[in-house]
N, C-alpha and C positions, 0 to 999 in steps of 0.2 A: 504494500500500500504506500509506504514514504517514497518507493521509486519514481512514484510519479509525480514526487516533489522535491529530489534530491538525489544525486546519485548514496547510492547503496553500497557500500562494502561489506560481505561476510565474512565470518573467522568463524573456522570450527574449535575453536578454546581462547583459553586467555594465553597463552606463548606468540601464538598463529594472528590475534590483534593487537599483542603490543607491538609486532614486527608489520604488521599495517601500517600501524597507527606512524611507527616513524616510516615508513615507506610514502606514507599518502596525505599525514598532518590535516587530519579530517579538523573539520568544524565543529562537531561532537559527535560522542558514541553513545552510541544503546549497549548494554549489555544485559544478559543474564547473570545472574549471580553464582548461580551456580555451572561448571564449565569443565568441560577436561582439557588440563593441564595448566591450572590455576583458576580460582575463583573469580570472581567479577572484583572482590575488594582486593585480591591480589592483585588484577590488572590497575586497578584506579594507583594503589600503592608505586608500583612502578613503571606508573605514569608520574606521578608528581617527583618522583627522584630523576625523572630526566626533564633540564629548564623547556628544553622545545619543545615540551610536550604537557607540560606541567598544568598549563593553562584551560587546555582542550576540557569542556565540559561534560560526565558521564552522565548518565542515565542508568539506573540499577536497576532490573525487573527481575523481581523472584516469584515464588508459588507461595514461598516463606513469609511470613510479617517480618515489618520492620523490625518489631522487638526479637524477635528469633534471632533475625539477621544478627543484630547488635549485641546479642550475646556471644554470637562464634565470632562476629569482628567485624569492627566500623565499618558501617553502610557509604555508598556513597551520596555528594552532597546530594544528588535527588534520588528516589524510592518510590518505584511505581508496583503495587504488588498485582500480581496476577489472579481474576483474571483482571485487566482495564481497559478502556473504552477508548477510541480514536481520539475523544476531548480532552481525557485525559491524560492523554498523551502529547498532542498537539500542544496545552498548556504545560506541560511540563518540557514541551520541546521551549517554546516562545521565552518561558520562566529562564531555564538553560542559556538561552542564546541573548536573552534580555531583549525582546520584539515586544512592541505593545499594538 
């Protein structure tokens, strides 16, 4: 659905999108939280350890609550649980990017 408003990169885990992420310096990611071969707050984590990329804004979408989340390890700065709705998403894209 976002393809038709942005191009789209996939990663099949978090290794596979940090090596995007510096290949391609996307404008923000979506991730899941949960992923094979590092979690979503693994990837956010080293993201912010490298400055080019530190900036780039995540999106977290689990199946998990926040509070779950936040128990095994800091969510990131936005938390979309699943399942949720195109608005809510859209707003938490706009929130993200700071678009009014």
């Amino acid at each position: 659905m976002l393809s038709r408003f942005a191009a789209v990169i996939e990663a099949s885990g978090g290794l596979e999108a940090l090596q995007l992420a510096r290949k391609f310096r996307p404008t923000l990611i979506i991730s899941d939280s949960a992923m094979p071969s590092g979690s979503g707050s693994d990837l956010v984590a080293a993201l912010k350890r490298e400055p080019e990329l530190a900036q780039i804004p995540v999106i977290l979408t689990s199946g998990y609550s926040v509070n779950h989340l936040s128990e095994m390890h800091s969510p990131a700065p936005l938390f979309l649980q699943k399942p949720f709705t195109w608005e809510e998403l859209n707003e938490s894209i706009q929130v993200s990017l700071r678009v009014t």
